[in-house]
Backbone as ProteinMPNN parsed JSONL, in Angstrom:
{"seq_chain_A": "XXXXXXXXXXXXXXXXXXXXXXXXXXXXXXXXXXXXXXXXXXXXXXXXXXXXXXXX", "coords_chain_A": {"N_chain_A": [[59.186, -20.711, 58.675], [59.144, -21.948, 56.674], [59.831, -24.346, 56.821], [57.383, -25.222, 57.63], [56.119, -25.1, 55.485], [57.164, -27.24, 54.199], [56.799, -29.682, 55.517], [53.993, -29.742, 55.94], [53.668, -30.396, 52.661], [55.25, -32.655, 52.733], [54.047, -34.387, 54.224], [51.163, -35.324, 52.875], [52.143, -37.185, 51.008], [53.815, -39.312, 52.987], [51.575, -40.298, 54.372], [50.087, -41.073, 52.32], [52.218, -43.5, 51.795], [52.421, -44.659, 54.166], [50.031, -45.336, 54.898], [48.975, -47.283, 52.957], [51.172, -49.169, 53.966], [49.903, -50.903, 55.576], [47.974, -53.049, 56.913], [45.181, -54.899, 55.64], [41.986, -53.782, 57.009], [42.967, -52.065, 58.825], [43.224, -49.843, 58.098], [42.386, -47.42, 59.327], [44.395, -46.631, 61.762], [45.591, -44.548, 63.97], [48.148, -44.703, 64.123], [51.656, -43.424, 64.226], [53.33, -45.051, 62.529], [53.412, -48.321, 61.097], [52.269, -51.395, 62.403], [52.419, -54.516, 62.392], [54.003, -54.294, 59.155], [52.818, -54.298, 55.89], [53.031, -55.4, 52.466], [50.754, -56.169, 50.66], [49.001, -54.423, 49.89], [50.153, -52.525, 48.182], [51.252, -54.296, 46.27], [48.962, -55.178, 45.439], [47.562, -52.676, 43.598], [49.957, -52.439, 42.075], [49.667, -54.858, 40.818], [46.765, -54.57, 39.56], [47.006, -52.293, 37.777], [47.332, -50.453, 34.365], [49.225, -52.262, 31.986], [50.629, -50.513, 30.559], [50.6, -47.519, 31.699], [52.726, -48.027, 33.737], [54.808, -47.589, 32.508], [55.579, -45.272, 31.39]], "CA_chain_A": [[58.069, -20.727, 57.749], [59.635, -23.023, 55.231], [59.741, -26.163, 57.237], [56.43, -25.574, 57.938], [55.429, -25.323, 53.955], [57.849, -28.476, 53.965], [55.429, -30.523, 55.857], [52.182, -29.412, 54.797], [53.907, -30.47, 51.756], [55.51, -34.29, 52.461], [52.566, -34.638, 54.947], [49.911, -36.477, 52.608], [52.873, -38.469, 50.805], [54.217, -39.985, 54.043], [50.857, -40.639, 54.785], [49.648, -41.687, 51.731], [52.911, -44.678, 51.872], [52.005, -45.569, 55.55], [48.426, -46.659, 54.992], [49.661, -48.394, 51.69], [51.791, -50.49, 54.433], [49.039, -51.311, 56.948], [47.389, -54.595, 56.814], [43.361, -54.71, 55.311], [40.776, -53.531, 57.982], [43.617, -51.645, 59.869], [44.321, -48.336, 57.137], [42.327, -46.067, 59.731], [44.74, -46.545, 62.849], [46.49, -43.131, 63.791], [49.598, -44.848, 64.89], [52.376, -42.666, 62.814], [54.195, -46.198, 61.873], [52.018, -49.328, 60.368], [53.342, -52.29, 62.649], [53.067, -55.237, 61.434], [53.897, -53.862, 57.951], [52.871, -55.518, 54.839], [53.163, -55.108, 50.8], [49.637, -56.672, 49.981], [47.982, -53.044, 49.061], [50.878, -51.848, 46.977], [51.086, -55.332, 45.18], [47.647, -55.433, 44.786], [47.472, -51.806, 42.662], [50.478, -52.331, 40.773], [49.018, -55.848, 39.733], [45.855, -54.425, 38.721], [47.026, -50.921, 37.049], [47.426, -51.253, 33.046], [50.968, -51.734, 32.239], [50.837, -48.805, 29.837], [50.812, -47.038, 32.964], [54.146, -48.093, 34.319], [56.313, -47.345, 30.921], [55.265, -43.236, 31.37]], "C_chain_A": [[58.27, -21.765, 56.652], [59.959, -24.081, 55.752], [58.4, -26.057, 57.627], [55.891, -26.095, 56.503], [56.154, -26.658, 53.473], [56.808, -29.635, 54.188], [54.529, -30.397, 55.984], [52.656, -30.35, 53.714], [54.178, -32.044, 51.919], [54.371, -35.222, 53.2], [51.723, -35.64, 54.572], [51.18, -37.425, 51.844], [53.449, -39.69, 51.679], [52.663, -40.409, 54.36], [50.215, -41.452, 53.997], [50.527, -44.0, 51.746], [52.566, -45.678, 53.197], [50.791, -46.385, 55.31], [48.671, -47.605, 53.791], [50.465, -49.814, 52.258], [50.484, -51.199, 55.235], [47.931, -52.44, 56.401], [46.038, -53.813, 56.522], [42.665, -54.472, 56.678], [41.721, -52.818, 58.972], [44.101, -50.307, 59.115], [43.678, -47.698, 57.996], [42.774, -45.978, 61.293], [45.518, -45.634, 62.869], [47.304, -43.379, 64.161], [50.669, -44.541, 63.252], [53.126, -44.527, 62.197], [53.596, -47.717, 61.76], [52.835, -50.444, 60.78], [52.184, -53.232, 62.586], [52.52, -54.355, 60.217], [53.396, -54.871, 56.973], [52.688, -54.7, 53.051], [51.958, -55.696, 50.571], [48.728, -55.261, 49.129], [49.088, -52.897, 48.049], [51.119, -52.78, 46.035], [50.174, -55.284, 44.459], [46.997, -54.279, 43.674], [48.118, -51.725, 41.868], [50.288, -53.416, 40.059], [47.685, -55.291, 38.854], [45.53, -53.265, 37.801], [47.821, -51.298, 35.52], [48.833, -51.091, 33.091], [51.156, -50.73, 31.516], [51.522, -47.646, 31.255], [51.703, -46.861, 33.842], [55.287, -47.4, 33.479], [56.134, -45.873, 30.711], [57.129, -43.084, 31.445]], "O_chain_A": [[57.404, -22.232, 55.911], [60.471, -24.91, 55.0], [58.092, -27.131, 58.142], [55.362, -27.193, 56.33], [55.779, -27.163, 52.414], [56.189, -30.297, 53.354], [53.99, -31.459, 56.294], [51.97, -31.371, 53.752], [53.413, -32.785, 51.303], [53.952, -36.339, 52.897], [51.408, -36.593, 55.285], [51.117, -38.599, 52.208], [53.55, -40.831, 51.228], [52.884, -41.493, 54.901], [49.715, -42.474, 54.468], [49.965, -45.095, 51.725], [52.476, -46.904, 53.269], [50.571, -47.589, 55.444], [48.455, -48.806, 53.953], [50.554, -50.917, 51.719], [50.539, -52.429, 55.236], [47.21, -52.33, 55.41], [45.731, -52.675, 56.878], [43.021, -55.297, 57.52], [41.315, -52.919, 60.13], [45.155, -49.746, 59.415], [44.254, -46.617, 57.876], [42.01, -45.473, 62.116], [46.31, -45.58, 61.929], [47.805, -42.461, 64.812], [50.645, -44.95, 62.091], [53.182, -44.623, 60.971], [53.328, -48.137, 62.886], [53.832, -50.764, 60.132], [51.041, -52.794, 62.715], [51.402, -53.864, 60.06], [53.507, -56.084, 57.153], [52.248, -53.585, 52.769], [52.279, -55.978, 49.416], [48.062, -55.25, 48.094], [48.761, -53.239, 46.912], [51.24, -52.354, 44.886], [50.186, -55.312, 43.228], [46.097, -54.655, 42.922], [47.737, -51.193, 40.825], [50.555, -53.39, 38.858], [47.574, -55.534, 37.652], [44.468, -53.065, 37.212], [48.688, -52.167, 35.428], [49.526, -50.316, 33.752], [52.001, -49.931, 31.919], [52.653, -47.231, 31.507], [51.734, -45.919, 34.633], [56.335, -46.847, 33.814], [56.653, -45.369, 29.715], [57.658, -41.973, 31.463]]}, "name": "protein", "num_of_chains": 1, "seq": "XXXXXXXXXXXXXXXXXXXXXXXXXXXXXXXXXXXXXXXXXXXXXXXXXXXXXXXX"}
């Protein structure tokens, strides 16, 4: 019961990081692992999020 409430639980974070890797026009492919990977989404939110925002 408690590895199930485990992943319920890491579930949308692992999921949320995968589509974060996956190239533009390709975040709704159900393959569990985002090949070719790329950093352009996660660049592109921590360039445009205030820096206040980082220094929490």
């Amino acid at each position: 019961m408690l590895v199930v409430i485990a992943l319920f639980s890491v579930f949308p974070i692992y999921w949320m990081f995968v589509t974060g890797l996956r190239p533009t026009g390709r975040e709704f492919l159900q393959t569990p692992v985002p090949l070719p990977a790329s950093l352009h989404n996660l660049r592109y939110v921590l360039d445009t999020l205030p820096a206040r925002f980082l220094r929490a």
